[in-house]
N, C-alpha and C positions, 0 to 999 in steps of 0.2 A: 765746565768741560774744556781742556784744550786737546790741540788737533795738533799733529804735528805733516808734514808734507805728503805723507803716505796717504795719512787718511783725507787730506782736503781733497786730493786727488780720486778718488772713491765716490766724492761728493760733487764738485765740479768738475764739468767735462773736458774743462781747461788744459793747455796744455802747454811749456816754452812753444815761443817767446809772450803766450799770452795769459800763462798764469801768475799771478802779477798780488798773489798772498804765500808766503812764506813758514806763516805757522797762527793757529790761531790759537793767543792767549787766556779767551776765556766766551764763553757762547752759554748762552740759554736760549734752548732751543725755542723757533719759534718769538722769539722777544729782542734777543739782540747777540751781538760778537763784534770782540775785540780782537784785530789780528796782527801781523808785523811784514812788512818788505823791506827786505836789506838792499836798497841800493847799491847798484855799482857801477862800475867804467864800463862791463863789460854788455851792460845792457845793447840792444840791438839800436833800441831809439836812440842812443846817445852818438853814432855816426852821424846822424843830420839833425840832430836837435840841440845843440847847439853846435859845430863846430869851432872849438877853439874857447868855448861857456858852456859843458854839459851839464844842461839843466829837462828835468824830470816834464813832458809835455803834460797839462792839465788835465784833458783828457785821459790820458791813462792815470794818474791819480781818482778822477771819479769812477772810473774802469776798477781798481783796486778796490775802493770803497763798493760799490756794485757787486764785487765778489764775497766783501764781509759779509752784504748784507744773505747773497745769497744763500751762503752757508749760514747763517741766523734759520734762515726759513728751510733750509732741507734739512737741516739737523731735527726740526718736530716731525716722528714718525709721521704722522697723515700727509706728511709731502716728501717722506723718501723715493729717493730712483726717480723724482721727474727733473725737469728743466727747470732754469729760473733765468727768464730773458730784462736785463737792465731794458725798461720801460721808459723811461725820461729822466730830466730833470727838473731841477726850479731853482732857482733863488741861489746858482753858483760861487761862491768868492772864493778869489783865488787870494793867499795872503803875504806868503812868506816862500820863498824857492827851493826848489829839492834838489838838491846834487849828488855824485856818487859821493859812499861813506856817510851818506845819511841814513838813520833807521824810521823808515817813515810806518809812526803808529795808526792804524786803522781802525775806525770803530761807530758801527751800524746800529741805532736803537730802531726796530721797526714801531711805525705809530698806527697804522689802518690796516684792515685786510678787508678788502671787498669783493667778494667772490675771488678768482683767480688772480686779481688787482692785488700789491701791497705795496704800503708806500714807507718811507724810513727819513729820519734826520741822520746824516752821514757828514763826521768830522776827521780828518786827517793832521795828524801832530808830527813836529819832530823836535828831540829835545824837549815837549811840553809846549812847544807854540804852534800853535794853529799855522796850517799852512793851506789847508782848502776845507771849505765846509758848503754841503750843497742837501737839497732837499731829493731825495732819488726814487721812483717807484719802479717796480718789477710784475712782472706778468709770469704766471705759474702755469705753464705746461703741462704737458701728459708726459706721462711717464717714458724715459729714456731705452732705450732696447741696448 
C-alpha cells in the first residue's frame, strides 16, 4: 500500500511544522512502512539548528521514524481512528548528517505488540546509507474524536 500526503494526513493527527513523512512508499498494515521526507532549507528547524551548517536535529529524525512506524500500526483496521503516542526509545545511533536536498528514506518494521504497548526497529537512510537507526516503542490510545 502507499499513501500519498492526503491520506497520511487522515491517519496522523499531525500537522506542519510537525508532520515530518511526506509520502509513504509501501506499508503492511500492522507489520511495517517504508516512507520518505524531502528535506529542505525551508524547514523551520533549520533557523537555529545549525546556523551557517543546516543540519537535520536527531530528534526529529526519530520523530519521523515514530510517524512511520505509527502509520504501520493505524493502517491495520482494529487500530483505525485512534492515537499512537512515540513511547521511548533505546539503543539510538546517530550515523551520517542530514542536510537540505536530502531525501531521507524512512522505514519501521514493528517487532512486539503488548496490549496497547508496541515496539519497532526503526532505520533512516539517505542515498542508501544509514544515517540514524534507533529501537522505538509506541503506546495505542483510544480512539481520536
Amino acid at each position: 500500500m502507499q499513501l500519498n500526503i492526503n491520506e497520511i494526513e487522515k491517519i496522523l493527527p499531525h500537522r506542519y511544522p510537525f508532520l515530518l513523512v511526506d509520502r509513504i512508499e509501501e506499508c503492511v498494515p500492522g507489520e511495517s512502512a517504508r516512507g520518505i521526507k524531502c528535506v529542505t532549507a525551508n524547514e523551520q528547524f533549520f533557523c537555529g539548528h545549525f546556523p551557517g551548517r543546516k543540519v537535520m536535529p536527531g530528534v526529529l529524525i526519530l520523530e519521523a521514524l515514530a510517524q512511520v512506524g505509527a502509520v504501520a500500526i493505524l493502517t491495520d483496521p482494529a487500530e483505525s481512528g485512534r492515537l499512537v503516542y512515540f513511547g521511548g526509545v533505546k539503543k539510538a545511533r546517530f550515523k551520517a548528517k542530514v542536510e537540505p536536498g536530502d531525501v531521507l528514506e524512512l522505514e519501521c518494521r514493528l517487532t512486539e505488540r503488548r496490549g496497547p504497548l508496541g515496539f519497532g526497529q526503526a532505520v533512516a537512510r539517505v542515498n542508501g546509507r544509514v544515517a540514524a537507526q534507533a529501537e522505538l516503542s509506541f503506546a495505542v490510545d483510544e480512539a481520536v474524536e
